[in-house]
Backbone bond lengths (Angstrom), bond angles and torsions (degrees), N, CA, C in turn:
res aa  C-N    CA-C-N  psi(-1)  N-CA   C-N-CA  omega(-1)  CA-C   N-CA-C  phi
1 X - - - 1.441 - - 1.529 110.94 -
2 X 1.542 119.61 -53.32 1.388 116.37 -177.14 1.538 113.14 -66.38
3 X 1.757 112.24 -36.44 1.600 101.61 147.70 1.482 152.29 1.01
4 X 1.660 82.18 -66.70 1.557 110.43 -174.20 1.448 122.97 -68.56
5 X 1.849 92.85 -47.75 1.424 107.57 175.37 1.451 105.05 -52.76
6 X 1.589 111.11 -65.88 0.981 116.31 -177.97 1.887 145.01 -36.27
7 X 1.592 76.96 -16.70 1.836 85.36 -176.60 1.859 100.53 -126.24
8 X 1.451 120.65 -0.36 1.313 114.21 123.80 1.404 137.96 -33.62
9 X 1.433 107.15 -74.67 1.278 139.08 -158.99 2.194 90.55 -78.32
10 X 0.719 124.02 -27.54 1.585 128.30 177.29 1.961 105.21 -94.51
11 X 1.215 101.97 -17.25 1.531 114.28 176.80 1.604 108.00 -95.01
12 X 1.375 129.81 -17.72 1.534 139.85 -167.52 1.204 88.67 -90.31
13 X 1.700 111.90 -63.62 1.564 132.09 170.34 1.439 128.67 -11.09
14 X 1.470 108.10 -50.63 1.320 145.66 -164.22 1.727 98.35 -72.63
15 X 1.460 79.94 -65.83 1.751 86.79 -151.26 1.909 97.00 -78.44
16 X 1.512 115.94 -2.75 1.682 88.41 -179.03 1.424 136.03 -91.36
17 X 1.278 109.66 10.43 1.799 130.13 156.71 1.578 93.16 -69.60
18 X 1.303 132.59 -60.53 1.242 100.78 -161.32 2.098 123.80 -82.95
19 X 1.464 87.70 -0.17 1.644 108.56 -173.59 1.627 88.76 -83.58
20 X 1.011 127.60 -66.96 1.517 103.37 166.06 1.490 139.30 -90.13
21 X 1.100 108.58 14.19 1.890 106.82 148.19 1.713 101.34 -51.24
22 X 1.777 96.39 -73.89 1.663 91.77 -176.19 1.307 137.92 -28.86
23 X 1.726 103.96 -47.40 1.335 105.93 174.72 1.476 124.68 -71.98
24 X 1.525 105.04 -2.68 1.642 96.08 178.59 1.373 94.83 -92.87
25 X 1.462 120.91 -54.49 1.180 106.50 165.86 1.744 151.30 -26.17
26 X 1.663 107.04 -49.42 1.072 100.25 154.12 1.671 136.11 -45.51
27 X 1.692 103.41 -45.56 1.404 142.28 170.29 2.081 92.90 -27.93
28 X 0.953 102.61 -82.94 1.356 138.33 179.40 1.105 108.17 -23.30
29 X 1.293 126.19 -70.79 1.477 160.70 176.14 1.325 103.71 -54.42
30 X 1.069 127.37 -72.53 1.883 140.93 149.16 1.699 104.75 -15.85
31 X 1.247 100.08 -80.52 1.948 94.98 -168.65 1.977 98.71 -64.57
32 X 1.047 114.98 -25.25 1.794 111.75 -172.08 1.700 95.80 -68.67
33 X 1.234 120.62 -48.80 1.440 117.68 176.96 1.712 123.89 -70.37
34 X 0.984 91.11 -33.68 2.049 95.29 156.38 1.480 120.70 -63.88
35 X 1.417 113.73 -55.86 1.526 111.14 170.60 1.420 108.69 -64.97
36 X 0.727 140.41 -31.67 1.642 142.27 -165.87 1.669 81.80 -79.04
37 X 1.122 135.44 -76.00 1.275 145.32 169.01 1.930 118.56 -6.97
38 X 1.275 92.16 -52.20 1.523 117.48 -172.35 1.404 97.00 -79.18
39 X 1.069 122.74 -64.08 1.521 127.09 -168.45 1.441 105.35 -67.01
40 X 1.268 124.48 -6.33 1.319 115.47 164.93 1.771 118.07 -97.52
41 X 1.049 78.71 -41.44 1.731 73.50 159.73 1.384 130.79 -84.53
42 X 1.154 113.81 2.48 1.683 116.77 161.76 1.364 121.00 -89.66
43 X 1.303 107.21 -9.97 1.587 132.21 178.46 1.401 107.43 -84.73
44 X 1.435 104.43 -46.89 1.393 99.29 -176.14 1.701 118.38 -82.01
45 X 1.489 109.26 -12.05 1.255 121.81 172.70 1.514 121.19 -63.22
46 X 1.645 95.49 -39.32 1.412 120.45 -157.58 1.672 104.59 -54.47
47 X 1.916 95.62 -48.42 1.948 128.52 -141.47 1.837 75.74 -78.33
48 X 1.538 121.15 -40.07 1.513 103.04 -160.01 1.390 114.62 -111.62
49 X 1.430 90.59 94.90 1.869 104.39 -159.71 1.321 92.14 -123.34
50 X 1.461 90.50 126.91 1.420 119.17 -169.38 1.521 104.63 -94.08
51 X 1.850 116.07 127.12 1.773 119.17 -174.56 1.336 74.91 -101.41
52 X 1.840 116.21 153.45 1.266 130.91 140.45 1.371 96.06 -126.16
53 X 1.172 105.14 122.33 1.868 127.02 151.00 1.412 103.56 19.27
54 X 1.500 116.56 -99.92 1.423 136.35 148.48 1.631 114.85 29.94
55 X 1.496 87.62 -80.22 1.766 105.40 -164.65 1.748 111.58 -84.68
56 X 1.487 105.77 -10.97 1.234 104.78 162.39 1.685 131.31 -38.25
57 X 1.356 130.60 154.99 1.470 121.97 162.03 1.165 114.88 -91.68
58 X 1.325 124.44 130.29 1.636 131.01 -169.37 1.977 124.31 -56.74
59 X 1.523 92.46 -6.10 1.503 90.12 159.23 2.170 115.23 -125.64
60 X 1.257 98.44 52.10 1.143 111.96 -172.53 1.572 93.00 -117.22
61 X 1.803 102.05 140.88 1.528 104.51 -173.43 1.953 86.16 -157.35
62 X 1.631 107.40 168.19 0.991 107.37 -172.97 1.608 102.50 -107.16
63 X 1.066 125.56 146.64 1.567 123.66 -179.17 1.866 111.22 -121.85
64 X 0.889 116.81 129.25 2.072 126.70 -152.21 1.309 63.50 -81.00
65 X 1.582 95.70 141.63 1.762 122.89 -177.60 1.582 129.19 102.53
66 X 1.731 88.61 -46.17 1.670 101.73 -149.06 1.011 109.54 -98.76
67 X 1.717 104.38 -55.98 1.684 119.99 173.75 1.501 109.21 119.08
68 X 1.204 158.69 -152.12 1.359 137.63 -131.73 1.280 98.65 -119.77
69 X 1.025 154.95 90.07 2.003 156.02 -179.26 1.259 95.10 -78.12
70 X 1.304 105.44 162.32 1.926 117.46 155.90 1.657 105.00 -153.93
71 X 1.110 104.62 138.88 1.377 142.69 -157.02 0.920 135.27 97.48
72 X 1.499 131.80 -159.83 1.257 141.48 -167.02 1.617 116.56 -71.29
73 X 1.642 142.91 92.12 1.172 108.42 -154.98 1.209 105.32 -103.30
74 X 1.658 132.54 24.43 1.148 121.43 160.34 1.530 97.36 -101.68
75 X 0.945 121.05 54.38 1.290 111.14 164.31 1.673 109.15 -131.87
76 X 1.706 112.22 134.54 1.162 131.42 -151.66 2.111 99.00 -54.81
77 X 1.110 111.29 -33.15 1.327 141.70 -150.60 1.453 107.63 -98.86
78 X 1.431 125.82 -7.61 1.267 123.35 178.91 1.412 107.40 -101.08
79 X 1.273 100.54 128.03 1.628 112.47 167.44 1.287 139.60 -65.08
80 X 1.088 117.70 4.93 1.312 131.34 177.35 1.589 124.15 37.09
81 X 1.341 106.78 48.30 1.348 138.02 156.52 1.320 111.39 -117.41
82 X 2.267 83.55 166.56 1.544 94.55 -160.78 1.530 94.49 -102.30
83 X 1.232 134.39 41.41 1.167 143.98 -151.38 1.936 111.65 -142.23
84 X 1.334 91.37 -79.61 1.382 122.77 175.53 1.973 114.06 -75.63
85 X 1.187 126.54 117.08 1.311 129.17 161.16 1.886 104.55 -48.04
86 X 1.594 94.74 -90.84 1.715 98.56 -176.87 1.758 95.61 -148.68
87 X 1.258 109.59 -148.85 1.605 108.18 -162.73 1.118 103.71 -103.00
88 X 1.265 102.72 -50.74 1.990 107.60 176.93 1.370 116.19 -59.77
89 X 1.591 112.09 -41.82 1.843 118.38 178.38 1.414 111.72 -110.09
90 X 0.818 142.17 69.04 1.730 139.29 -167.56 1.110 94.15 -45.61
91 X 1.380 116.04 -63.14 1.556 141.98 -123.29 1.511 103.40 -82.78
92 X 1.285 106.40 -52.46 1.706 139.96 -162.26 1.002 139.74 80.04
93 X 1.239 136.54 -160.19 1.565 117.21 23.66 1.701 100.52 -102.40
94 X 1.058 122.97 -168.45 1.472 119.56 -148.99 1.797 91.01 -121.27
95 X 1.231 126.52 -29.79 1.527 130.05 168.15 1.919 104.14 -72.65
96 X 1.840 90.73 142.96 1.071 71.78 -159.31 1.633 139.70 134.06
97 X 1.637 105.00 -75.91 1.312 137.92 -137.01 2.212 97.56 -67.99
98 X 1.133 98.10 121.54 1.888 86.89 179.11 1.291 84.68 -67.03
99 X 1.488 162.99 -98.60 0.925 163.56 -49.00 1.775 101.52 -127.79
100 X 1.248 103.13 -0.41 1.898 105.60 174.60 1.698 105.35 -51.68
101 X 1.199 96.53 158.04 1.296 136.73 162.31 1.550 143.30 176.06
102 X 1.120 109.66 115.54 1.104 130.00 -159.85 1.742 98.86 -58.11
103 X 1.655 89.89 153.97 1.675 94.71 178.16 0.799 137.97 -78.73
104 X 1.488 147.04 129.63 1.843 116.55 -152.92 1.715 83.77 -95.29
């Protein structure tokens, strides 16, 4: 009888490293599929960004091809994003600017 217990209790023993590996594992697997989860929907939030008029910057215009720039676009130095002014002035404003140069 004390045997029995005994090679139970050395058999419970045995197996509970691998009874909780699993459960961290599952654990693991669980939060990796939530973040993966999240980051896709912040992605998809990101791509469908809504302009209203309004919130525009007052030297922002749309150009057929490109899509909406702001600043100066003859200027050598503008990045031609709807984000970024140019490298030297991100910020702006683009009138003004010491740092012009025209495009050759």
């Amino acid at each position: 009888m004390l045997k029995t217990i005994l090679l139970c209790l050395i058999f419970i023993i045995g197996l509970t490293p691998a009874i909780v590996s699993l459960g961290w594992l599952w654990i693991h697997q669980r939060s990796k599929e939530r973040a993966q989860a999240r980051l896709r929907d912040s992605m998809q939030t990101s791509t469908i960004r809504v302009v209203s008029r309004n919130h525009l910057p007052p030297d922002q215009y749309y150009l057929e091809g490109v899509g909406y720039l702001i600043g100066d676009i003859s200027c050598q130095f503008n990045a031609r994003s709807a984000y970024i002014r140019c490298a030297v002035n991100p910020s702006g404003p683009c009138q003004n600017c010491p740092h012009y140069q025209p495009k050759d």
